[in-house]
C-alpha positions, 0 to 999 in steps of 0.5 A: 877037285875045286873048292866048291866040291871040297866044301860040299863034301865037308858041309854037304849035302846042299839043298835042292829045287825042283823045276821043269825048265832052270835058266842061267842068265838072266838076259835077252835070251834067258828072259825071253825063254822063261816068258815064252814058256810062261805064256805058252803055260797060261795059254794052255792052262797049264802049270810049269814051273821056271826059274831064272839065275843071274850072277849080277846083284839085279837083272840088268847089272851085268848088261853091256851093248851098244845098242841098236835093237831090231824089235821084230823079235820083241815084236813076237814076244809082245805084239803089244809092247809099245802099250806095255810100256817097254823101254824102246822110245828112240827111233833111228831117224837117221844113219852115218857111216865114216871112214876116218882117217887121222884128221879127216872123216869121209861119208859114206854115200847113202847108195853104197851103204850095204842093207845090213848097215841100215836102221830104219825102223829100229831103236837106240835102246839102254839094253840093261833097261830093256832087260829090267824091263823083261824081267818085270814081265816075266815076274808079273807071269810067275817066274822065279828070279834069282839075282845075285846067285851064279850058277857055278857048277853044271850037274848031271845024272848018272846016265850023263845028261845035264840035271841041272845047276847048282850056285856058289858058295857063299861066305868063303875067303881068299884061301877058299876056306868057310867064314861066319857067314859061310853060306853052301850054295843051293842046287837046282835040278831041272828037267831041262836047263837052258844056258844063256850066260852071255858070250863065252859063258863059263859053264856053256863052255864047260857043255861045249868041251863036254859034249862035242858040241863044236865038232865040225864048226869053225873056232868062234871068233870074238870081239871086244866092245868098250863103252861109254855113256855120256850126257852131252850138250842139247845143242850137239844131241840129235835124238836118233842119231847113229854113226859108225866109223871105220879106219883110224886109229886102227891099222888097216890090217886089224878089224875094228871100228866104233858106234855113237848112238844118240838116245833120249834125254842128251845122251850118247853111247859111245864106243869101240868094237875091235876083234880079238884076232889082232896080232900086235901084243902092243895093241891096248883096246882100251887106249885105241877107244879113248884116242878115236874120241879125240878125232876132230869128227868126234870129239866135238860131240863131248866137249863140254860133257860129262862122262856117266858110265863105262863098262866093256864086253866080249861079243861072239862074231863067228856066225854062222859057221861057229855056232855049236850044236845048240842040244844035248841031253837035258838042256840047250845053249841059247842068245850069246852063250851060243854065239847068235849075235849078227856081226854085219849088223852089229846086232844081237839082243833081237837073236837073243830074244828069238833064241829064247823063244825057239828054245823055250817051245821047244821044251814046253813041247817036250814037257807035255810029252812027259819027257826029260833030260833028252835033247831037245831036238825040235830046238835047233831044227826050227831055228834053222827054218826061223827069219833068224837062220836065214839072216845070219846066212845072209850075213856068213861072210861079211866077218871073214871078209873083214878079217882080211883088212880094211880095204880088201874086206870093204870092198868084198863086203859090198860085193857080197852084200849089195851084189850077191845080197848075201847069197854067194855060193861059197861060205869062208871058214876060218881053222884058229881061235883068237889066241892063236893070233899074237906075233911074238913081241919082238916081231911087232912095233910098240904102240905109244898112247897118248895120256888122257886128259881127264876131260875127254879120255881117261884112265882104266882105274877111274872109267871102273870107278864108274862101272860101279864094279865091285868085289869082296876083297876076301874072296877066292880069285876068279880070275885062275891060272893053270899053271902060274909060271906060264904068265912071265916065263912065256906071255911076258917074255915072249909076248911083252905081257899083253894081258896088261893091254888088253884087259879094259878094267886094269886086272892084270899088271906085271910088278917086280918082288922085292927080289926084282923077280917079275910076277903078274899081279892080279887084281880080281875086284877090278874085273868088269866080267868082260872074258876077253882074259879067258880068250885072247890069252895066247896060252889058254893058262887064264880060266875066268870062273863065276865070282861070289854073286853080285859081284862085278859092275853094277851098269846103270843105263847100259 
């Protein structure tokens, strides 16, 4: 029995909301759902009642990407989004793709850049922005939005199906016990509940656990973004600008490789994208990031500028094959919780979007026909006739591919792609999660990464200083262990502790007692709610559970 439950017993019962549709996450995805089904409402004239929650202290505080945004989603939402003012204003004006070795970077020639890694027609975008953007609108339609109240708990009817959500509490210190300004969290009942948390949400886990939802799929495989924001020299920035390398510094036996986007006003967005199913417990995310910028191709962008921001997040890159059954009784997973992101384009905010979308007419249809709680059938079944479906069919090999190493996967991919355009007629599967991916310590090299300079690399302590991330000191942890023996009896003694590496923010550090015992020190403020904890743990014994709301980073521009 958790905390929350015990304090609902004691100080319960919790107030409760009536909704048609509840969303969780105030996103791309979740957004998009609750505009469309306001737009679909007013068209009708017709009343349905929404509500958006977002655990981030403002709609667009948690949002990390790249970005690079397709607007045909968008495009769908709002034709007219240009004259409503939406904040997509750098056009892609132009392409490159580098292999990187250590002091030399090769251009891919134009003719053999694969269509996928083409950007015509699309924007470099502060996703976040994007985000606060929508939530404008769906404000503007008569959406409810809630940030800063995490939905911590999923609820059900007695028949088993979802009833809805209720948020955290409030006020409740290290030890899980009320202080004065305990506050019980609210439940808010919905006859449908849309979850549309981000990659590896906590409670669209929980509904895939529950409900069977990966029966028959391949185990979803992550990566891990790092970012950072900067403002450069006028004379280094090209409006429109965006580079993708491969190669250096990472070994070719391990996926990963880097973006630098040139947005408006001197700004670049820079960074580093590695898959969390690398086997070396030495390999640190974060340090291979910082090394990649000081290649001679890349470092001559920064010198001379000045870092703004930094964040990090987990990506879904399973595609197709890993994506869950979307339904079950009373609700749906939607954008990232599900897994919808475009790995060979290195896109996901327009999937997002059409997501929400699908789902969201979905259940209008649904409410029109009186009905409740059931599966929302018609949701999946127009994905699967939806551009998105047959985008990501396309794309359903390009991951495994590349899983395979640099050279082979280059190599299958452009047959896949520029040969067969995607229309091969075998689909790779994979049979192991990430954490199932790490060699024991004693099997592997140690990694020595250079030091940062404070000027171009940096350590993690001052990149979460500006990710404005921030939690009540007095809090219960949210960052749990199953079993506390588990980190130093196998993940240190048998992997050399790669909690301490691959961890962004610093949260994770083995110390020694007074006793000279070695213990793993947790802590939980610095975590910028990446998850990459909860999958790349060999063991599975790290559960990320949602914090007291409005804790986390807070990404300016992002």
């Amino acid at each position: 029995m958790t905390e929350q439950t015990n304090l609902v017993e004691q100080y319960g019962p919790r107030e409760a909301m009536e909704y048609d549709v509840v969303i969780v996450g105030g996103g791309p995805a979740g957004l998009s759902a609750a505009i469309k089904l306001k737009q679909l409402a007013a068209a009708q004239g017709r009343e349905v009642s929404v509500c958006v929650l977002e655990k981030g202290g403002e709609l667009g505080a948690h949002i990390l990407s790249g970005a690079v945004m397709d607007p045909r989603a968008m495009s769908e939402l709002f034709p007219n989004w240009k004259e409503l003012g939406a904040p997509l204003h750098t056009a892609v004006t132009e392409d490159r793709i580098l292999f990187l070795t250590e002091s030399k970077a090769y251009r891919t020639p134009n003719m053999l850049v694969p269509a996928c890694f083409e950007n015509h027609g699309n924007y470099v975008v502060s996703l976040g922005n994007v985000v606060r953007w929508l939530g404008q609108q769906a404000e503007a339609l008569g959406v409810e939005v809630f940030p800063g109240f995490p939905a911590a708990e999923v609820l059900y009817n007695e028949d088993g199906s979802v009833k809805g959500v209720a948020t955290g509490n409030m006020g409740v210190d290290r030890h899980g016990q009320p202080k004065a300004d305990f506050q019980l969290g609210m439940e808010l009942h919905a006859k449908y509940t849309l979850f549309a948390e981000g990659a590896r949400g906590n409670l669209g886990k929980q509904l895939i656990a529950r409900y069977d939802l990966n029966k028959g799929k391949d185990p979803q495989s992550y990566s891990i973004g790092i970012k950072e924001l900067w403002e450069i020299d006028p004379a280094k920035h090209q409006s429109g600008l965006v580079i993708h390398t491969t190669g250096w510094p990472l070994s070719s036996d391990t996926y990963g490789g880097s973006f630098l986007y040139h947005l408006e006003n001197n700004q670049v967005a820079v960074g580093y994208v590695i898959g969390l199913s690398y086997d070396n417990p030495y390999l640190s995310p974060y340090e291979e990031f910082q090394r990649y910028k000081t290649h001679p191709a890349i470092r001559t962008f920064f010198e001379g500028g000045k870092r703004i921001s930094y964040g990090a997040r987990a990506i879904t890159a399973g595609g197709l094959q890993a994506l869950p059954k979307l339904v079950f009784p009373g609700g749906a997973l939607i954008g990232c919780d599900a897994g919808f992101l475009n790995m060979s384009r290195i896109k996901g905010s327009h999937a997002a979007i059409k997501t929400g979308m699908l789902a969201a007419e979905a259940a209008y249809a649904a409410l029109g026909e009186q009905r409740q709680h059931d599966e929302l059938a018609a949701f999946p079944a127009a994905f699967e006739q939806s551009w998105l479906h047959e985008e990501l069919h396309v794309a359903r090999n390009v991951k495994p591919w590349l899983a395979k190493g640099l050279y082979l996967g280059s190599v299958m991919t452009a047959i896949d792609q520029m040969l067969l355009r995607g229309k091969a007629p075998w689909t790779l599967h994979r049979s192991y999660g990430d954490h199932e991916c790490l060699k024991p310590a004693a099997a592997c090299t140690p990694i020595v990464y250079p030091k940062p300079d404070g000027k171009l690399t940096f350590d993690r302590l001052s990149s979460v200083f500006i990710s404005n991330t921030n939690h009540a000191e007095d809090q219960p942890i949210h960052l749990t262990l199953k079993n506390d023996k588990v980190p130093v009896a196998i993940n240190l003694a048998e992997y050399a502790g790669p909690e301490a590496r691959y961890c962004p923010a610093g949260v994770y550090e083995f110390v020694k007692t007074d006793a000279g015992q070695d213990r793993l020190q947790i802590n939980a403020q610095n975590c910028v709610h990446c998850k990459t904890c909860d999958i790349k743990d060999p063991t599975q014994n790290i559960v990320w559970v949602t914090p007291e709301g409005g804790g986390g980073p807070n990404y300016p521009n992002m």
